[in-house]
Structure formats: C-alpha cells, structure tokens
KOLLO-331966 format. One line per field, with one value per residue: residue in one letter; x, z, y of N, C-alpha, C in turn. Coordinates in nm, 3 decimals. Layout:
KOLLO-331966
ronu <- c(a | ...) .
n.X <- c(X | ...) .
n.Z <- c(Z | ...) .
n.Y <- c(Y | ...) .
ca.X <- c(X | ...) .
ca.Z <- c(Z | ...) .
ca.Y <- c(Y | ...) .
c.X <- c(X | ...) .
c.Z <- c(Z | ...) .
c.Y <- c(Y | ...) .
END
This chain:
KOLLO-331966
ronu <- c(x | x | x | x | x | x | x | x | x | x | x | x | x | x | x | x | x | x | x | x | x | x | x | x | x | x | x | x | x | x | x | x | x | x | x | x | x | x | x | x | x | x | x | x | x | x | x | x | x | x | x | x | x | x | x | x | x | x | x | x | x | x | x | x | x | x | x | x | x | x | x | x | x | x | x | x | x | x | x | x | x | x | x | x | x | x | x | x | x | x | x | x | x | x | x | x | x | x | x | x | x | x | x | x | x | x | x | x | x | x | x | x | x | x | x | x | x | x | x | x | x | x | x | x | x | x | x | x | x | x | x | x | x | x | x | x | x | x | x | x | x | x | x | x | x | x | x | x | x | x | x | x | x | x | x | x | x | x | x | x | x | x | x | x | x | x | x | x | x | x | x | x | x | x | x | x | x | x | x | x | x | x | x | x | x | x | x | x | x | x | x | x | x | x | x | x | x | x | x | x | x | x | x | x | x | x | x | x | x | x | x | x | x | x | x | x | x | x | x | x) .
n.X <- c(3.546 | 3.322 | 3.133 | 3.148 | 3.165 | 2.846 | 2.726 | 2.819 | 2.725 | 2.435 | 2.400 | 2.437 | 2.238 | 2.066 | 2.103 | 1.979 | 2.161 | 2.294 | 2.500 | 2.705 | 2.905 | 3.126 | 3.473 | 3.655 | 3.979 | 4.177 | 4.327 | 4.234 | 4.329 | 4.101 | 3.967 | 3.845 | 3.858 | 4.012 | 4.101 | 4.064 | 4.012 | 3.777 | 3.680 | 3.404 | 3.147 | 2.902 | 2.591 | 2.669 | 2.812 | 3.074 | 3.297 | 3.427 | 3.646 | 3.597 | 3.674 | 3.738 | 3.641 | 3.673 | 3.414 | 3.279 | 3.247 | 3.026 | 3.115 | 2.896 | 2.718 | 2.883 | 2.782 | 2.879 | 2.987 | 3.075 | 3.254 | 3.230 | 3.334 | 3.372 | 3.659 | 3.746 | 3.546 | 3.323 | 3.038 | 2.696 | 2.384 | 2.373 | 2.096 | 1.915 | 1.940 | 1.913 | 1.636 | 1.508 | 1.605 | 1.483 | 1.248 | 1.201 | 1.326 | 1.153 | 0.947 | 1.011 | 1.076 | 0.871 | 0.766 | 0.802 | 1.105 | 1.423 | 1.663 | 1.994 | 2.276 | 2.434 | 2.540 | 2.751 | 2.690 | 2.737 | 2.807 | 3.117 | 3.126 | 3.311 | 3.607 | 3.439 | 3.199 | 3.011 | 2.862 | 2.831 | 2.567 | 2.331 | 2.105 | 1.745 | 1.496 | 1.270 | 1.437 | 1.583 | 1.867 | 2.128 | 2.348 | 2.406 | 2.511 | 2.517 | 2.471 | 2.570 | 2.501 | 2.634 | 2.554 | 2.499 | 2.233 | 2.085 | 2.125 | 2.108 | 2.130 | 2.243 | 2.234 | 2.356 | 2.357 | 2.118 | 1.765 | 1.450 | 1.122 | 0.885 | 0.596 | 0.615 | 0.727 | 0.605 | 0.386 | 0.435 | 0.542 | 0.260 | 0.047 | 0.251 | 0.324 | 0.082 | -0.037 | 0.131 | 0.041 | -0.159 | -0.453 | -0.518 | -0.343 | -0.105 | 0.192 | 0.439 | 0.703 | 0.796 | 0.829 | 0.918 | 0.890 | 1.076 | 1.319 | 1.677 | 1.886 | 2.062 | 2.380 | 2.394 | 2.147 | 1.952 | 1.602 | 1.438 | 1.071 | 0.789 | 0.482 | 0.153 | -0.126 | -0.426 | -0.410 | -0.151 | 0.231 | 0.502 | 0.792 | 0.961 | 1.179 | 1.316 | 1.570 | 1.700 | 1.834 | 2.110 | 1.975 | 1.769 | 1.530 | 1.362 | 1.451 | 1.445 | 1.200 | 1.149 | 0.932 | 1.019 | 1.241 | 1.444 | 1.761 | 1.902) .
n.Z <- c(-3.795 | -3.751 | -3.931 | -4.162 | -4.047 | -4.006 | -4.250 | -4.432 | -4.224 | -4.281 | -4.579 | -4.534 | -4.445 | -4.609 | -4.815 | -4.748 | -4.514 | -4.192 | -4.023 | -3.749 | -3.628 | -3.720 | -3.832 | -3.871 | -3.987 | -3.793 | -3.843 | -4.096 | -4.393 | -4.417 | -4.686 | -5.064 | -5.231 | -5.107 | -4.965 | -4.779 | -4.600 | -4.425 | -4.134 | -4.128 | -3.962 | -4.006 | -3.938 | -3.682 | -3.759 | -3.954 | -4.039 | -4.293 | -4.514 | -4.616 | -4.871 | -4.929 | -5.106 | -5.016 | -5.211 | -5.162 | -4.931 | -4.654 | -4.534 | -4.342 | -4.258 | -4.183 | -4.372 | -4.587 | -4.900 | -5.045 | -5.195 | -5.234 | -5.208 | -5.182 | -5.076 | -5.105 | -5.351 | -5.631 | -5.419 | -5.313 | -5.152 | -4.892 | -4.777 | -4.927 | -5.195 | -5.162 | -5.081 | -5.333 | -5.556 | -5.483 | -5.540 | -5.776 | -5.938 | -5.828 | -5.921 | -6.187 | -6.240 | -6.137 | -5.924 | -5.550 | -5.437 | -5.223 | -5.194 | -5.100 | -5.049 | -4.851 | -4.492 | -4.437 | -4.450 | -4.646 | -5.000 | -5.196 | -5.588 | -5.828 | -6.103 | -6.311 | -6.268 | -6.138 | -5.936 | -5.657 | -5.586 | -5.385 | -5.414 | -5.343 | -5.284 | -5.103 | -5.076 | -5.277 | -5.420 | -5.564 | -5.722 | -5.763 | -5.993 | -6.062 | -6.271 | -6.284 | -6.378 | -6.446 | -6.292 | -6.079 | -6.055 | -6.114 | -6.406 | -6.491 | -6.485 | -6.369 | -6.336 | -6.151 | -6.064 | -6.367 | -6.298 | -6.325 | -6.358 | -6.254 | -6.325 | -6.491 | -6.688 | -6.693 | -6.800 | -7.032 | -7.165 | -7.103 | -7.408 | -7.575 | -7.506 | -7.481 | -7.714 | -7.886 | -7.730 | -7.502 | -7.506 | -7.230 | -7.060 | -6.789 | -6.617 | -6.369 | -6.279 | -6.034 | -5.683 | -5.581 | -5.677 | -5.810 | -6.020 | -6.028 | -6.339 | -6.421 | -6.469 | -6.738 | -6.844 | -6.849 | -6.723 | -6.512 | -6.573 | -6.444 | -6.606 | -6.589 | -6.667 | -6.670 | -6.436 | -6.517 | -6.532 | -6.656 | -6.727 | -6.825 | -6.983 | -7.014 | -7.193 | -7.134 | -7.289 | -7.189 | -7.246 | -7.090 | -7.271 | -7.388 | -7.546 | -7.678 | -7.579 | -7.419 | -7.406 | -7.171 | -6.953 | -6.628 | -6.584 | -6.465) .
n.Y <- c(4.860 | 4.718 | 4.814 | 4.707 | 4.452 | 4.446 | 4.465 | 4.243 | 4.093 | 4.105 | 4.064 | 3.810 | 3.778 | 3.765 | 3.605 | 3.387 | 3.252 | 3.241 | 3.421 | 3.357 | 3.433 | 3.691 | 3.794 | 4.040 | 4.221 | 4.404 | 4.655 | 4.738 | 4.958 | 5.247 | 5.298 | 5.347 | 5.021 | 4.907 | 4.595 | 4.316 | 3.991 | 3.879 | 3.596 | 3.414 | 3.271 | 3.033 | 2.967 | 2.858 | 2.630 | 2.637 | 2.770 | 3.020 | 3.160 | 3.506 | 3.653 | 4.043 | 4.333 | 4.695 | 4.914 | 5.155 | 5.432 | 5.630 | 5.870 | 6.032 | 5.839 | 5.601 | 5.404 | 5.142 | 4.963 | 4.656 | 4.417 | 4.093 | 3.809 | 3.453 | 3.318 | 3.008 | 2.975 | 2.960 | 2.944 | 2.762 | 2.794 | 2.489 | 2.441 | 2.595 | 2.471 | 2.175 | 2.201 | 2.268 | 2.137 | 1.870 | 1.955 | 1.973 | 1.762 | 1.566 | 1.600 | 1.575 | 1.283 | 1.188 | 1.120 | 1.126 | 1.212 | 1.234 | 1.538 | 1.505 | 1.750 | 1.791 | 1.837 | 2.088 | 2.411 | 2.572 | 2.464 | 2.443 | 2.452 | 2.287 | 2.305 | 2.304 | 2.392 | 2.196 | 2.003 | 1.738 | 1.563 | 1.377 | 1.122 | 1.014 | 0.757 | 0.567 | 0.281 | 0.338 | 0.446 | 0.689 | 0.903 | 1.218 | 1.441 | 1.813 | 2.044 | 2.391 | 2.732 | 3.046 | 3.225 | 3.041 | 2.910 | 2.643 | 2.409 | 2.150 | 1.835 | 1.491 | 1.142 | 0.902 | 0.535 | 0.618 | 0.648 | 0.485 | 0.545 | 0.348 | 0.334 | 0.511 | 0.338 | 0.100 | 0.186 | 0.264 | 0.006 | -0.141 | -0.157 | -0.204 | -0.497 | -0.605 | -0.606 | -0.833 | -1.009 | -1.144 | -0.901 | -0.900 | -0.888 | -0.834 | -0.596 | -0.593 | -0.379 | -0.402 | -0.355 | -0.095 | 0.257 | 0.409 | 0.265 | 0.199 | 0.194 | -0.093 | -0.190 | -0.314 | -0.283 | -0.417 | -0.417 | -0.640 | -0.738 | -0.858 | -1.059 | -1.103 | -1.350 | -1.456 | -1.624 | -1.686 | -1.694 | -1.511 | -1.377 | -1.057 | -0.920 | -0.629 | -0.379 | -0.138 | 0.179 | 0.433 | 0.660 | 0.583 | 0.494 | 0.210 | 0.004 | -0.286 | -0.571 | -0.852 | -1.153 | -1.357 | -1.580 | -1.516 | -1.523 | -1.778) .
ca.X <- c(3.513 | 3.111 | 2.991 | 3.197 | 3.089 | 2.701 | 2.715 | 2.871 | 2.605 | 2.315 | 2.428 | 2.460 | 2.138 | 1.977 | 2.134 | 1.923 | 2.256 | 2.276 | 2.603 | 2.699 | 3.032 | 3.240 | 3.614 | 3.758 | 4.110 | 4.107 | 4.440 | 4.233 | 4.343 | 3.976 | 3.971 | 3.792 | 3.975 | 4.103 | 4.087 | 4.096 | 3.960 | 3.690 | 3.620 | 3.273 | 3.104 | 2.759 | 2.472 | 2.751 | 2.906 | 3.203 | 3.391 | 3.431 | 3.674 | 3.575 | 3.736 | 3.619 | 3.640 | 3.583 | 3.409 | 3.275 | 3.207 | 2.960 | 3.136 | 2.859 | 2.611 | 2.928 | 2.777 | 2.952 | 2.939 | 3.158 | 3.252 | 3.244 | 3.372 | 3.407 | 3.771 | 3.735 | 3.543 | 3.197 | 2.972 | 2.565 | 2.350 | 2.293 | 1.971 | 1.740 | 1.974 | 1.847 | 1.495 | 1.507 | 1.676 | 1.402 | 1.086 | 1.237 | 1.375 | 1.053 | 0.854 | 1.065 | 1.080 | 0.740 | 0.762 | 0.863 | 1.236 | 1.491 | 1.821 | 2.084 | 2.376 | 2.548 | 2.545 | 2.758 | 2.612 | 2.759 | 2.886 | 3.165 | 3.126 | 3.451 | 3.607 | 3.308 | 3.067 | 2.957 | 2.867 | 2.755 | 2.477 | 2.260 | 1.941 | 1.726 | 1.355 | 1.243 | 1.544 | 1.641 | 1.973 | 2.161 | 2.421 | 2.342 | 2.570 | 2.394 | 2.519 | 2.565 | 2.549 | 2.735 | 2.472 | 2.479 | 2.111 | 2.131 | 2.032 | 2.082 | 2.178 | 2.303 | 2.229 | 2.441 | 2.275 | 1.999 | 1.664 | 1.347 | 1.010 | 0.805 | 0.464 | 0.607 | 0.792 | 0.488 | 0.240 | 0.496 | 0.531 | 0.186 | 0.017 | 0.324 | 0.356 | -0.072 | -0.047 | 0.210 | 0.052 | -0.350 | -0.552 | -0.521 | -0.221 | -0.093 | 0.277 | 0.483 | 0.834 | 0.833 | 0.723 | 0.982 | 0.803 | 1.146 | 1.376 | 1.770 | 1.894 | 2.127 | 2.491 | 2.401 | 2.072 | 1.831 | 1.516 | 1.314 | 0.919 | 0.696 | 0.389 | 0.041 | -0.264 | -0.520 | -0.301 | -0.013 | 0.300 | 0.578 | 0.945 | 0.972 | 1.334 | 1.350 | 1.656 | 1.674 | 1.943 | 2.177 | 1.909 | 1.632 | 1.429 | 1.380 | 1.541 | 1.352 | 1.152 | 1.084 | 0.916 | 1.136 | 1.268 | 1.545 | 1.912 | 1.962) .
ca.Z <- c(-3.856 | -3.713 | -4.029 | -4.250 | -4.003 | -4.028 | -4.388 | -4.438 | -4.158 | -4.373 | -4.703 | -4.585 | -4.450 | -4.740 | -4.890 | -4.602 | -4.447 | -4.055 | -3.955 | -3.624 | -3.598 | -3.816 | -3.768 | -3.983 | -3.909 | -3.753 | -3.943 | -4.262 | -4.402 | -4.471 | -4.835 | -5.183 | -5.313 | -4.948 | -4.950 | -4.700 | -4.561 | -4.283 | -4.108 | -4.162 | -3.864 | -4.025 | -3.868 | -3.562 | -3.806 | -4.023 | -4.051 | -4.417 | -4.518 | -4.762 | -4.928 | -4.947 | -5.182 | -5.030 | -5.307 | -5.115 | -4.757 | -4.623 | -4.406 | -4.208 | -4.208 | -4.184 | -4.428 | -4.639 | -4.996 | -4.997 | -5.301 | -5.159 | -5.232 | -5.115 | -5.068 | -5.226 | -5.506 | -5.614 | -5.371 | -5.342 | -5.002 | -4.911 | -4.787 | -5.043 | -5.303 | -5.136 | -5.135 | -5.462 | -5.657 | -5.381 | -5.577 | -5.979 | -5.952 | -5.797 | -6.076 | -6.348 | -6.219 | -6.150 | -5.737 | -5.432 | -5.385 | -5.125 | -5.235 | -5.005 | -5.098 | -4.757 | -4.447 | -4.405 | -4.466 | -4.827 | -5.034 | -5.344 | -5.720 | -5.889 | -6.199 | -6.439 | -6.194 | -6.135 | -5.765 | -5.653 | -5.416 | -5.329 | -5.410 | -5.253 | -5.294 | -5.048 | -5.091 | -5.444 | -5.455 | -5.689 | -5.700 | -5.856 | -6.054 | -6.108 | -6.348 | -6.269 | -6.474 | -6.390 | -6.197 | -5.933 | -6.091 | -6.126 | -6.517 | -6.556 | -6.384 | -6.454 | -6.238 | -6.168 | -6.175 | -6.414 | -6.257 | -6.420 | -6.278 | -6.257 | -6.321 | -6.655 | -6.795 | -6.711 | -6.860 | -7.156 | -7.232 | -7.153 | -7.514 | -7.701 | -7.519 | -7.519 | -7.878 | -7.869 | -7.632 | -7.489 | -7.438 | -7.042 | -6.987 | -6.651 | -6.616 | -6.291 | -6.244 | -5.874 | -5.548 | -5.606 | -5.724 | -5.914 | -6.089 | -6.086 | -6.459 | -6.400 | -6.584 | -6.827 | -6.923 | -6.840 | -6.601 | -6.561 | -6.472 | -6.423 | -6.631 | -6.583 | -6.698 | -6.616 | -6.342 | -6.583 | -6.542 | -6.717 | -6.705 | -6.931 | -7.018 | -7.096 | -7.239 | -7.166 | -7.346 | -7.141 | -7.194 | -7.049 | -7.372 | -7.424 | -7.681 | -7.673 | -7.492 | -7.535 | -7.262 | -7.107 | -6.824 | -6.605 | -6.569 | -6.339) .
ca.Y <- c(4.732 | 4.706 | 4.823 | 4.617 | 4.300 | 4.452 | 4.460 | 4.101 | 3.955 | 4.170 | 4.011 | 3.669 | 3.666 | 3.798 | 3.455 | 3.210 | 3.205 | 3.271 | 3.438 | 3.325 | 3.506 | 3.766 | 3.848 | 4.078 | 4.241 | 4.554 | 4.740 | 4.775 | 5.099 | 5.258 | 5.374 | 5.247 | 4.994 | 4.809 | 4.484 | 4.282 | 3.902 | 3.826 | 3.495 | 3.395 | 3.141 | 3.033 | 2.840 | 2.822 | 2.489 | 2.604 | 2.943 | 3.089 | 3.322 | 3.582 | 3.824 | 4.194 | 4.468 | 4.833 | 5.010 | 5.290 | 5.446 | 5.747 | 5.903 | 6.077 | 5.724 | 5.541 | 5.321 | 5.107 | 4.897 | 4.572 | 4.350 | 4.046 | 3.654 | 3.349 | 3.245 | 2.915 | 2.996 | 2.968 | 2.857 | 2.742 | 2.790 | 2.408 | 2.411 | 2.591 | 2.404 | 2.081 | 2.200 | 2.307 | 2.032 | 1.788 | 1.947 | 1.964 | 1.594 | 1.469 | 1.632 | 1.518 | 1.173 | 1.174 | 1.012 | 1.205 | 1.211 | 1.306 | 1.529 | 1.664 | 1.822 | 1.777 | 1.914 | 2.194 | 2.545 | 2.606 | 2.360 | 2.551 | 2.417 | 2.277 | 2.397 | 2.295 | 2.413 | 2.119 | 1.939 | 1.602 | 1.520 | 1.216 | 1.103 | 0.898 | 0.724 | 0.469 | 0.203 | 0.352 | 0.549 | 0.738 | 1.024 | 1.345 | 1.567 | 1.904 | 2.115 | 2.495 | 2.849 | 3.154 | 3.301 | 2.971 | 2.872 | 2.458 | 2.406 | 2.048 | 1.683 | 1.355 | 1.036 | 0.773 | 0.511 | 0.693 | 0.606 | 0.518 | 0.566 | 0.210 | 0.362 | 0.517 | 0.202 | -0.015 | 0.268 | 0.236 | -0.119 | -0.215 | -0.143 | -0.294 | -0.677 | -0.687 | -0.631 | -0.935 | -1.134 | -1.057 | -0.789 | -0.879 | -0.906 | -0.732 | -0.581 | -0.587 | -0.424 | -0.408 | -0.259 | 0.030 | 0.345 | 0.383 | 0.168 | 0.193 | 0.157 | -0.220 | -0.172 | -0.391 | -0.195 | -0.511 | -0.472 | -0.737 | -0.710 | -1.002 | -1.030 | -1.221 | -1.315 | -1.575 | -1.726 | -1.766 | -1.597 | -1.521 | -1.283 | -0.984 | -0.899 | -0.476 | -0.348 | 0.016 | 0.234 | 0.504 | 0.815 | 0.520 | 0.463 | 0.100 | -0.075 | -0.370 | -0.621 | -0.984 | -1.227 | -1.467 | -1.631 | -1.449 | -1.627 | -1.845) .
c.X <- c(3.367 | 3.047 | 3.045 | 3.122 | 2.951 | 2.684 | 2.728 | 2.712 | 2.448 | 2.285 | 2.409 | 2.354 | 1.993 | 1.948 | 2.060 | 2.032 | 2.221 | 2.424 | 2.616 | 2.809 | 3.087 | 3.329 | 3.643 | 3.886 | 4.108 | 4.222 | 4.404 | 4.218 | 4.137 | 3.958 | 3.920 | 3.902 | 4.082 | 4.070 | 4.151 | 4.003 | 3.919 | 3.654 | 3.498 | 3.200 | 2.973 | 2.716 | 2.526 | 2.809 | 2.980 | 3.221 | 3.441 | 3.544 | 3.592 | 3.596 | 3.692 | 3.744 | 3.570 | 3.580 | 3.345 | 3.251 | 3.177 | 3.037 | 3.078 | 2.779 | 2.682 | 2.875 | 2.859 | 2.899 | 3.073 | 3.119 | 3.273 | 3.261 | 3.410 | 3.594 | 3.814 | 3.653 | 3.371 | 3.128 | 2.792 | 2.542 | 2.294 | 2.178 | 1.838 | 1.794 | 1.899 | 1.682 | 1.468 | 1.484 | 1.565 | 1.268 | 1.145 | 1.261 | 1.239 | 0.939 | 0.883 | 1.056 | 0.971 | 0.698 | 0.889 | 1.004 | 1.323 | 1.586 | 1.918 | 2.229 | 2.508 | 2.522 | 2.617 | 2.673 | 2.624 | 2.847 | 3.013 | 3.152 | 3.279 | 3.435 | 3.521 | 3.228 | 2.929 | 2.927 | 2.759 | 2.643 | 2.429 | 2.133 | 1.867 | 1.560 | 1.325 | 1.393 | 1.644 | 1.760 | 2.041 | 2.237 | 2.413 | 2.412 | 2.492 | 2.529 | 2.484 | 2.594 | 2.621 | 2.634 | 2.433 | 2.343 | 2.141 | 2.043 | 2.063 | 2.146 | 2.183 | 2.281 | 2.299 | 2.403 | 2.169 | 1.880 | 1.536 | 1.203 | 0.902 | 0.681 | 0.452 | 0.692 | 0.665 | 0.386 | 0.265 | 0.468 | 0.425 | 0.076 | 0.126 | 0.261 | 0.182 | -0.080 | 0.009 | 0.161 | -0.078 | -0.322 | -0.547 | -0.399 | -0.186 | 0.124 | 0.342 | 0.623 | 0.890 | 0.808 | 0.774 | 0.931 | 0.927 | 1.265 | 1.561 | 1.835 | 2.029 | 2.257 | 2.506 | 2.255 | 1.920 | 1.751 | 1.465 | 1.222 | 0.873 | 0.575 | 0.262 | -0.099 | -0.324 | -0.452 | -0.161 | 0.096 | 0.457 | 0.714 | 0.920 | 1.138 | 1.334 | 1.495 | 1.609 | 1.838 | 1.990 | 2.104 | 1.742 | 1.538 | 1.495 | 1.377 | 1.461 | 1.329 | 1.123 | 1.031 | 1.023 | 1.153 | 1.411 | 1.644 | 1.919 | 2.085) .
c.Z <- c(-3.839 | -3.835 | -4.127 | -4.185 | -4.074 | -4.175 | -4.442 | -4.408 | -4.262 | -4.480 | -4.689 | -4.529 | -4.538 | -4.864 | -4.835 | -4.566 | -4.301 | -4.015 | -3.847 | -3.566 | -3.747 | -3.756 | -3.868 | -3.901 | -3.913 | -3.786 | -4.056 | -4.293 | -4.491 | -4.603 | -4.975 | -5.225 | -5.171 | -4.995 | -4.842 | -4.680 | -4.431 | -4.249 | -4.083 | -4.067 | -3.955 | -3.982 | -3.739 | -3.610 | -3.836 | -4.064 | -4.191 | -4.422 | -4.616 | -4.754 | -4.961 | -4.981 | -5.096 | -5.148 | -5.207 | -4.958 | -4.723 | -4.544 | -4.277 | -4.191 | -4.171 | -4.268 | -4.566 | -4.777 | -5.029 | -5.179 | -5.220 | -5.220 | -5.182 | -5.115 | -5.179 | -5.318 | -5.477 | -5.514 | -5.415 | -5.165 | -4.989 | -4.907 | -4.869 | -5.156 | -5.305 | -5.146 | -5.295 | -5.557 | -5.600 | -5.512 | -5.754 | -5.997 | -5.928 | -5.871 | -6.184 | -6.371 | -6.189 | -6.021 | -5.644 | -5.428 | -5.286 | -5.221 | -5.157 | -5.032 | -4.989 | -4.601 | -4.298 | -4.457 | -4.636 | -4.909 | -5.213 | -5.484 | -5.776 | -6.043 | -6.313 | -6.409 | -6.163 | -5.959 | -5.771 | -5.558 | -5.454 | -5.291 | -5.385 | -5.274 | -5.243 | -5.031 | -5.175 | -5.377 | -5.574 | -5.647 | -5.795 | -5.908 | -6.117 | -6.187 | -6.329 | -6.385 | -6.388 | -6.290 | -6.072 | -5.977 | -6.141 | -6.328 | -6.613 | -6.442 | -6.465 | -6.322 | -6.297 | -6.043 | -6.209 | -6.342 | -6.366 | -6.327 | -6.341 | -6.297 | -6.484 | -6.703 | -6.798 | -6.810 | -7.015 | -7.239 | -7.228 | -7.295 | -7.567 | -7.663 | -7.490 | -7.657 | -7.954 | -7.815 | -7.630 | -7.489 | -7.274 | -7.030 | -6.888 | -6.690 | -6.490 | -6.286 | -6.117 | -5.788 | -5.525 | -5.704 | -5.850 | -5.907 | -6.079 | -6.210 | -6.362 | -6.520 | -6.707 | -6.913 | -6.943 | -6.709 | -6.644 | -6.444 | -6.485 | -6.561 | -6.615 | -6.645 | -6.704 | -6.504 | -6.399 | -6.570 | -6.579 | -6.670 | -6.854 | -6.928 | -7.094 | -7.139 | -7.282 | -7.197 | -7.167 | -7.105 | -7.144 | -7.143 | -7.391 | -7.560 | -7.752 | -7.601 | -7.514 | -7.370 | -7.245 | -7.016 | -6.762 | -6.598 | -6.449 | -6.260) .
c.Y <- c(4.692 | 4.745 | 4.759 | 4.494 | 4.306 | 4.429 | 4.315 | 4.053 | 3.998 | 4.063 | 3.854 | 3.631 | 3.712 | 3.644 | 3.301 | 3.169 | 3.248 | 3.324 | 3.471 | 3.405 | 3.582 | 3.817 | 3.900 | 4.172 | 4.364 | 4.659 | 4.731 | 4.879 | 5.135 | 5.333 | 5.289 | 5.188 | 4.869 | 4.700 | 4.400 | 4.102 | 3.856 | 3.678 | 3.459 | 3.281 | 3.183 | 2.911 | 2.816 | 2.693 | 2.516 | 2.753 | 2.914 | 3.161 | 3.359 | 3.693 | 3.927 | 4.298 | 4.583 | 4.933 | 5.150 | 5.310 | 5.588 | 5.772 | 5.941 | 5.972 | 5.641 | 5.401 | 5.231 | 4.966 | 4.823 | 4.469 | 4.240 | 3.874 | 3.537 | 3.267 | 3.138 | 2.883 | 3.010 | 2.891 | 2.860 | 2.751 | 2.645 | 2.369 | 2.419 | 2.505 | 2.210 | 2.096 | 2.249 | 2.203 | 1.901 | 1.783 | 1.950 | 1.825 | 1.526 | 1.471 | 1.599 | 1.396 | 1.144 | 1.080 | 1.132 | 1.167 | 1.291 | 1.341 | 1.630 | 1.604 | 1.835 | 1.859 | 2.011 | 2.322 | 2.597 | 2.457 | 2.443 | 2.418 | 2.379 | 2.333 | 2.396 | 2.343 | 2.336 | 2.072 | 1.804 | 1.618 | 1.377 | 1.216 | 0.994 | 0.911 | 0.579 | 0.401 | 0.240 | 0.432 | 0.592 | 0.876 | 1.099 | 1.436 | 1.675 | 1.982 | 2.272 | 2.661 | 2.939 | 3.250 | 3.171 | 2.927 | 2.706 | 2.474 | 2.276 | 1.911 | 1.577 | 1.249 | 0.887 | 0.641 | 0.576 | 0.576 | 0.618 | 0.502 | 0.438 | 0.196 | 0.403 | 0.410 | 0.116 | 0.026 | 0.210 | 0.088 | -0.209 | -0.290 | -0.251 | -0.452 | -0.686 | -0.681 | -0.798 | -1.023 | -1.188 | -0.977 | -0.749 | -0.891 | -0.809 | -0.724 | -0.524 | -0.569 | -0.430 | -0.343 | -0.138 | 0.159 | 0.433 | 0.304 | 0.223 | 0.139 | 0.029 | -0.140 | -0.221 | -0.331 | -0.292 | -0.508 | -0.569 | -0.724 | -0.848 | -0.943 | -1.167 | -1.209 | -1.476 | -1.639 | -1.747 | -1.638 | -1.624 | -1.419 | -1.201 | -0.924 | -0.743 | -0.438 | -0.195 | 0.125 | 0.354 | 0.610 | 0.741 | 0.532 | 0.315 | 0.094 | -0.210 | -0.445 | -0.732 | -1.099 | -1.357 | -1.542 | -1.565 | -1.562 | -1.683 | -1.867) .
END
C-alpha cells in the first residue's frame, strides 16, 4: 500500500493540498482495474475519502498510476480558489476585496457546479455564487446583494445631473468605496454646490445600470 499512499500524497500536493495522513486498506487485491477507497487527512483539518482506480503497476519500480476521485464529488482547493476569485472580483469591481470560500481544505461543487462564498469590502458584504466548468476553472459569479463601485456611479452620473443642474456641481454617494444594490434598486448620494445641498435619488436596475436619476429629498 506505500506506493499507492506515495502516489495519492504526490498528487495532492501537486494540487496546494498538504496530506497529513493516508489510510488505505491493506486487502486490495493488486491488479489493473482494483478499486478500492483511501482516507485522506489534509492540512491535519478534515479526512477525505477518495476513491481509486488501479490502472497500472511496474512491477520492478513498484510504481504505480491511480485514477483517482473525490468521494463526494467535484471538489475546488479552498485556498488558491480564495486567492483567485480575491484578485478577479477586485479588478472587476474596481476596489480591493476580500473572498473566502470557507475554511476547510476543499470545499465540493453541487449539482450545477455551482458554490457560494462571501465577500467582503470594508463594512460592505455580499455572498458570492461562482459558477464552475468541467475542468473546476470558476467562469462566472452572481452577487447577492449585486455591488456597485462608488467611484464608478459618481464618475457616471456626474456629466448627466451638471448638464441638469451646474457646471459645479459635486456628487457624494458615501464613504463606502462600494455600494450594496438596496432591494428596491434606490441609492441615494448627496450633491453640492456653493454651500447648497441637495439628495439625489438613483434608481439602478438588477444588472446595476441606472435607470434614472432625479434630485430630491430622501423619505422620511
């Protein structure tokens, strides 16, 4: 069984896993085609099984070539998935963000291949459904609430309401570098100019493109 373990611990830390322990069961008849299931300790947090295919075995290197699967299904390695998903989100959104995925050592995909995590900027939150291909590569997300970045809504709507208003006018939606979309689809920024100040009322749709904008006063 030592070169079945070695092979396993090889593989999983080819993956940025750490295997802390392997058990596999020591009546597996040795021939292509065995199958059998090893217990998996990684990082020293949470034991794995996974199931193994022997496709072949040297006899004189005793080396060996292992099909190999996770028990309960697809999984992702959490940590580079957290650094990963950390630097694409914070570039898309355009402000540093936190996103972790959890932490045990792997986290598995359900039957869409989908998985949640949790994202985080200063105060802001938001939960993250990533969307997975068949090769485990993340190739899309959904935020609940969708976030909008404060630097591009202001950039956005300053041109329109000075066209509307002045020339000076200033636009404030808040000290948050981004914005949680509201269920109702209304931020409101401040705006000023000469001393005078007013309420701007946005109305931003579902994929965060405003809808429209009109100055106001918020509800009391």
């Amino acid at each position: 069984m030592k070169g079945f373990e070695e092979t396993i611990r090889r593989r999983v830390s080819e993956n940025g896993l750490r295997a802390t322990k392997i058990s596999c069961p020591p009546d597996v008849e040795v021939k292509p085609g065995a199958r059998f299931t090893c217990q998996v300790e990684l990082d020293g947090k949470k034991t794995y099984a996974l199931d193994v295919t022997l496709k072949k075995l040297e006899k004189t290197s005793f080396e060996v070539d292992l099909d190999t699967a996770w028990r309960d299904g697809s999984a992702v390695v959490v940590a580079r998935l957290d650094e990963g998903l950390t630097k694409q989100l914070s570039e898309q959104l355009g402000n540093p963000v936190t996103v972790k995925c959890g932490d045990e050592p792997l986290r598995f995909l359900d039957p869409q291949h989908k998985l949640r995590c949790e994202l985080s900027a200063d105060t802001v939150k938001s939960s993250a459904t990533i969307d997975f291909d068949d090769k485990l590569e993340p190739t899309g997300y959904h935020l609940d609430p969708p976030l909008l970045g404060r630097a591009k809504l202001e950039e956005l709507l300053t041109p329109a309401v000075r066209e509307k208003t002045t020339p000076s006018v200033k636009i404030d939606c808040g000290p948050s570098a981004l914005l949680a979309r509201p269920a109702d689809g209304v931020v409101w920024c401040s705006i000023s100019d000469a001393g005078k100040q007013a309420k701007l009322k946005v109305e931003v749709d579902g994929e965060l493109n405003v809808q429209r904008w009109a100055v106001t006063a918020p509800p009391k």
